[in-house]
C-alpha positions in Angstrom: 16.2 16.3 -21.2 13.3 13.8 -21.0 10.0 15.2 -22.4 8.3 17.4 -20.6 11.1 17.4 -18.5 11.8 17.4 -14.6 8.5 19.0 -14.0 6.3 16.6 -15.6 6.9 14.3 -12.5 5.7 15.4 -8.5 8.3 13.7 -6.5 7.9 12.7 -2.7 11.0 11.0 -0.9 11.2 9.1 2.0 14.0 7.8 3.7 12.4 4.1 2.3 11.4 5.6 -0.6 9.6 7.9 -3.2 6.2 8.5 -4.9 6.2 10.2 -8.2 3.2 11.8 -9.8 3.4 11.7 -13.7 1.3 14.8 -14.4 1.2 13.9 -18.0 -0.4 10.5 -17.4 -1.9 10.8 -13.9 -0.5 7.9 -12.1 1.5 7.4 -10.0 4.2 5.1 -9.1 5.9 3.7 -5.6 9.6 3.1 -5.7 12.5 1.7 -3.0 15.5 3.7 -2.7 17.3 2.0 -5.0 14.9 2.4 -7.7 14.3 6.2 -6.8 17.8 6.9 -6.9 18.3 5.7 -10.2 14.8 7.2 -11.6 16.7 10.4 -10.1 19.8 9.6 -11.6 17.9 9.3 -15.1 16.1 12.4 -15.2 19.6 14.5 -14.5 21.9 12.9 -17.2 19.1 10.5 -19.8 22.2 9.4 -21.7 23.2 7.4 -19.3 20.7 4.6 -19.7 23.0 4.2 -22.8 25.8 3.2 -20.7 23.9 0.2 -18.9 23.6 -0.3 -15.5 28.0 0.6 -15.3 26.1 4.2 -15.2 24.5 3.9 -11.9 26.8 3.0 -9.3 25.6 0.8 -6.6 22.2 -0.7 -8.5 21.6 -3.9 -8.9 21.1 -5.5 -12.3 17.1 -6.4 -10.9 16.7 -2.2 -10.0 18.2 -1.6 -13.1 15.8 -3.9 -15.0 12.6 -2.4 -12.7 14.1 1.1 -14.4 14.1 0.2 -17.6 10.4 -1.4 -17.4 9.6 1.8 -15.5 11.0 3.8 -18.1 8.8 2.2 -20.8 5.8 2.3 -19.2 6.0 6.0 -18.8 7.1 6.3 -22.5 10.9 7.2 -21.7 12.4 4.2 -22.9 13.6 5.1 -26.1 15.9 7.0 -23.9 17.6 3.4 -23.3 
């Protein structure tokens, strides 16, 4: 599981979108669906990221790149 797990992150969906609230940092960050599904994606199954973008079906390699930078900005990224 990522650190502080599932709960550290307040999640709002929209059909175009999501919002997630890092409670641990307190910002907050705007994704597309594409993005969103593969933030969700990450936070079920973190080994994964491992695999390369093969692991999330249907991203492109420029979503899967905004993940990774996401990732490391909110201190996940060693999960990659």
């Amino acid at each position: 599981m990522t650190p502080g797990g599932q709960a550290r992150f307040i999640k709002q969906r929209w059909p175009d979108g999501m919002v997630v609230f890092d409670t641990l940092s307190g910002d907050t960050h705007a994704m597309d669906t594409e993005l969103a599904d593969g933030f969700e994606l990450f936070l079920k199954e973190p080994g994964l990221l491992a695999q390369g973008l093969s692991a999330f079906p249907g991203m492109s390699p420029v979503a899967f790149e905004a993940l990774q930078r996401l990732l490391e900005r909110l201190d996940l990224g060693l999960y990659a």
